[in-house]
C-alpha positions as CSV (number, residue, x, y, z in Angstrom):
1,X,49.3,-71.1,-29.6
2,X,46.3,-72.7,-28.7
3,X,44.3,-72.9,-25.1
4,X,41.0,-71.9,-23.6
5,X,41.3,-69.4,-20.5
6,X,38.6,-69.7,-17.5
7,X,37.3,-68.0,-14.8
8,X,34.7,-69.0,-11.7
9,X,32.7,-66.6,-9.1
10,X,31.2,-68.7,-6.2
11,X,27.9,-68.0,-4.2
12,X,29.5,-68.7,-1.0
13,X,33.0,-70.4,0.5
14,X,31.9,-74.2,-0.9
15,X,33.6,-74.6,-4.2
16,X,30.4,-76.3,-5.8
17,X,28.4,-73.1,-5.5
18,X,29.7,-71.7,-8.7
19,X,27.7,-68.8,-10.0
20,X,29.9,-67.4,-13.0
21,X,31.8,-68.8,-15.6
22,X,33.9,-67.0,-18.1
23,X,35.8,-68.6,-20.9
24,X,38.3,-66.8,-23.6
25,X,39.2,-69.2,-26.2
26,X,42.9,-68.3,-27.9
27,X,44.0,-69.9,-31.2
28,X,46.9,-68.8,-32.8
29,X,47.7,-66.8,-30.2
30,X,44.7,-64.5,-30.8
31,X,41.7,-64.0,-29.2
32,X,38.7,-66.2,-30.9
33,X,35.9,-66.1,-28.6
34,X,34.5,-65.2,-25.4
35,X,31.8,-66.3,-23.7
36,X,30.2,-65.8,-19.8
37,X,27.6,-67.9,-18.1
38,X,25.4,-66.9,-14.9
39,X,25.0,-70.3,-13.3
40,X,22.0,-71.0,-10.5
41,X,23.8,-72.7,-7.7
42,X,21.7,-75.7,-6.6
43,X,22.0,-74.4,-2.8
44,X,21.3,-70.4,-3.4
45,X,23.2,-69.8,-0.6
46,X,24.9,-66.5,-1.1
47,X,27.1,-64.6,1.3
48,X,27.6,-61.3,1.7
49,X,31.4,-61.7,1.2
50,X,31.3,-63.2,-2.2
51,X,28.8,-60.8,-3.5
52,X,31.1,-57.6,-2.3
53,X,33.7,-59.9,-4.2
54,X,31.9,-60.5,-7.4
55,X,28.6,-58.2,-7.1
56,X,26.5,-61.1,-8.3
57,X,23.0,-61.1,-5.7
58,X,20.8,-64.2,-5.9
59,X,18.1,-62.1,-8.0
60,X,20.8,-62.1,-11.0
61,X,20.9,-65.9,-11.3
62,X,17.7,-66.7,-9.9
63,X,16.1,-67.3,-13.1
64,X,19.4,-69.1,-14.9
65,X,20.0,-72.7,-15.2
66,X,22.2,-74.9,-13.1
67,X,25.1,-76.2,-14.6
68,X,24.2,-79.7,-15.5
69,X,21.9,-77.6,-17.8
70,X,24.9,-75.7,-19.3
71,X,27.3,-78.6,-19.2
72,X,26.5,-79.8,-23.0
73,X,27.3,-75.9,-23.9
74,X,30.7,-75.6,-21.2
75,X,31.9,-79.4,-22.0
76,X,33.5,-78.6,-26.1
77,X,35.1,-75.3,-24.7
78,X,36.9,-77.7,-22.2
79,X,37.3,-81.0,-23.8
80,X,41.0,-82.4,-24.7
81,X,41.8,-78.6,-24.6
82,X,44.8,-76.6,-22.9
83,X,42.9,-75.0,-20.1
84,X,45.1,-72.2,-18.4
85,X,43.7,-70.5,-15.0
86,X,44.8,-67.8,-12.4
87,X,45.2,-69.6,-9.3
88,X,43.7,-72.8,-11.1
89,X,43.6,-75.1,-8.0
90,X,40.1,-73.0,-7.2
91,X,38.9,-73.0,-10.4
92,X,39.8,-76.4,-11.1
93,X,38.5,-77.1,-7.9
94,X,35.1,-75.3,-8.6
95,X,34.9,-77.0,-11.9
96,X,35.4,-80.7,-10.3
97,X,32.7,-80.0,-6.8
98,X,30.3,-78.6,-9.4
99,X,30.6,-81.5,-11.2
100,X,30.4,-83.9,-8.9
101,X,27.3,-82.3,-7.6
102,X,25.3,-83.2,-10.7
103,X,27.4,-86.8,-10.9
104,X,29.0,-85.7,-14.6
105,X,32.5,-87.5,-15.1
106,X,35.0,-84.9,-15.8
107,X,36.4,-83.7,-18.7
108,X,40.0,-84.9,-20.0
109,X,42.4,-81.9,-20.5
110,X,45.7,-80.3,-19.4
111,X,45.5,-77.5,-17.3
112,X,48.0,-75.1,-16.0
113,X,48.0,-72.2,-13.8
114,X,49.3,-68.4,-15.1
115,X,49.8,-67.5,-11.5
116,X,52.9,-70.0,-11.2
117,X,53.7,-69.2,-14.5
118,X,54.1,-65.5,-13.6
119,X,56.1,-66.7,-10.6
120,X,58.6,-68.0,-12.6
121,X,58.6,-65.7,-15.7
122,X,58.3,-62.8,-13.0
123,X,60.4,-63.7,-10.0
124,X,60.6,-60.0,-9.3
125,X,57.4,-59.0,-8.9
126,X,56.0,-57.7,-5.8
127,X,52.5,-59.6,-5.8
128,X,51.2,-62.1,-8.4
129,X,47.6,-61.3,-7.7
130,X,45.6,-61.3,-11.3
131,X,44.3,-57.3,-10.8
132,X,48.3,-56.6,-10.0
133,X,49.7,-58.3,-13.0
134,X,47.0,-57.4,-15.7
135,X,47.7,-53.5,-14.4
136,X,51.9,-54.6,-14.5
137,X,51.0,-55.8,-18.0
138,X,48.8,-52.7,-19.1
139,X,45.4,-54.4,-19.0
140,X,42.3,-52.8,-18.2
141,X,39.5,-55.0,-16.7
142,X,37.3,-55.3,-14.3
143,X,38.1,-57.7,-11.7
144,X,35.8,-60.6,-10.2
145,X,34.1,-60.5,-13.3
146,X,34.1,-64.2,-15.1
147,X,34.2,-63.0,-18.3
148,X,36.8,-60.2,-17.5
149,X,38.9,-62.4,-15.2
150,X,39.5,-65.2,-18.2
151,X,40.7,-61.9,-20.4
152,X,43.1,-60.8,-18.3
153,X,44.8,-64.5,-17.1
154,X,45.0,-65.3,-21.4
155,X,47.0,-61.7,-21.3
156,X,49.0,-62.6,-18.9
157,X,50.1,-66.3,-20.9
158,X,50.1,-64.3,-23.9
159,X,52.4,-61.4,-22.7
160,X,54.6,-64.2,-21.2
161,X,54.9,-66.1,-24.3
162,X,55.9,-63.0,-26.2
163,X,58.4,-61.5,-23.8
164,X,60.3,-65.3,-24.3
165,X,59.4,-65.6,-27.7
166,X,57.8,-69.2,-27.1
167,X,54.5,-69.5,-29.3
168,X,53.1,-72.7,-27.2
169,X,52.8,-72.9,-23.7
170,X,54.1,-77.1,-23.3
171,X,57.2,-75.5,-24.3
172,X,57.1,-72.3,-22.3
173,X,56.5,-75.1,-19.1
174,X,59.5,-77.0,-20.3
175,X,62.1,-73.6,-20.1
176,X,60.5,-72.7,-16.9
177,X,60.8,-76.0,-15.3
178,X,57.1,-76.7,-14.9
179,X,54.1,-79.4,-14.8
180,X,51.1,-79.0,-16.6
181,X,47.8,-80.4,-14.6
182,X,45.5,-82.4,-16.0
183,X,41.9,-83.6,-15.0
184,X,40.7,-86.7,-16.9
185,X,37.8,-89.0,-15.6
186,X,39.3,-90.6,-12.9
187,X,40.8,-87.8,-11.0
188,X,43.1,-84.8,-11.6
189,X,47.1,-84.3,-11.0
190,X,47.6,-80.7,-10.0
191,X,50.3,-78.3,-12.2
192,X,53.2,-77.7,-9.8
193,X,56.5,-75.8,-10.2
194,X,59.0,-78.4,-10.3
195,X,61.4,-77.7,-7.1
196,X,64.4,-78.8,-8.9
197,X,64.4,-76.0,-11.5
């Protein structure tokens, strides 16, 4: 089982002030890598909010490089890979105003989102938040942290996988009625539980 978990922190509410990236690359269902970026939004407009979210000040990434000067480093980890996300549709998001910022075409890969998964695999959950499920699933990390967010949503796919016994997630999408996402140059479909299942 193969796929590359990801993680944004934002400077403010816009979704192409992206200030953090964490990635956790899994390959055969094992964690391979992990690697966490301080970006330098190109509007250093941080509010107060988002830094008692994430504890990131202006000072920390005043001296790092935007992300068009990261992108050649970010763009393999993404690349016709299986990107999975807690609440993708902002990171996703994130990804695609950031990009669009600098004029870079997007990446092409499938992306889906461990919060529905959870929804489905979990129905009887009280919340699906990522810091409740990681501490439902044993998982100690510290929240709003990139790097420690992307750990926590590849636990959550991998306990899910386990618990059903399913070593790939296309498959685990197929038993829980699902739709992978996918962003490719010309646009993005978003994953979505399919209402019929």
């Amino acid at each position: 089982m193969d796929f590359v978990a990801i993680d944004f922190e934002t400077a403010n509410s816009s979704r192409g002030s992206a200030c953090a990236l964490g990635i956790v690359v899994v390959e055969r269902g094992e964690i391979k890598e992990k690697k966490h970026w301080l970006i330098r939004p190109k509007n250093m407009d941080f509010k107060p909010y988002n830094i008692y979210i994430h504890g990131i000040k202006p000072e920390d990434v005043k001296n790092k490089p935007e992300f068009n000067r990261l992108w050649d480093e970010v763009y393999p980890y993404l690349e016709e890979k299986l990107i999975i996300a807690h609440n993708a549709s902002f990171d996703i998001s994130v990804l695609r105003h950031v990009l669009d910022e600098y004029d870079i075409p997007y990446p092409n890969f499938d992306y889906m989102c461990t919060q529905k998964l959870a929804e489905k695999a979990w129905p009887n959950l009280q919340k699906y938040r990522l810091n409740y499920i990681a501490d439902t699933l044993g998982v100690n990390f510290k929240h709003h942290d990139a790097l420690e967010d992307s750990y926590a949503c590849a636990k959550i796919a991998l306990a899910i996988c386990k618990e059903r016994n399913i070593n790939c997630l296309y498959h685990l999408i197929d038993v829980l009625k699902m739709s992978k996402g996918k962003l490719y140059s010309g646009g993005y479909k978003p994953a979505r539980i399919n209402e019929a299942g």
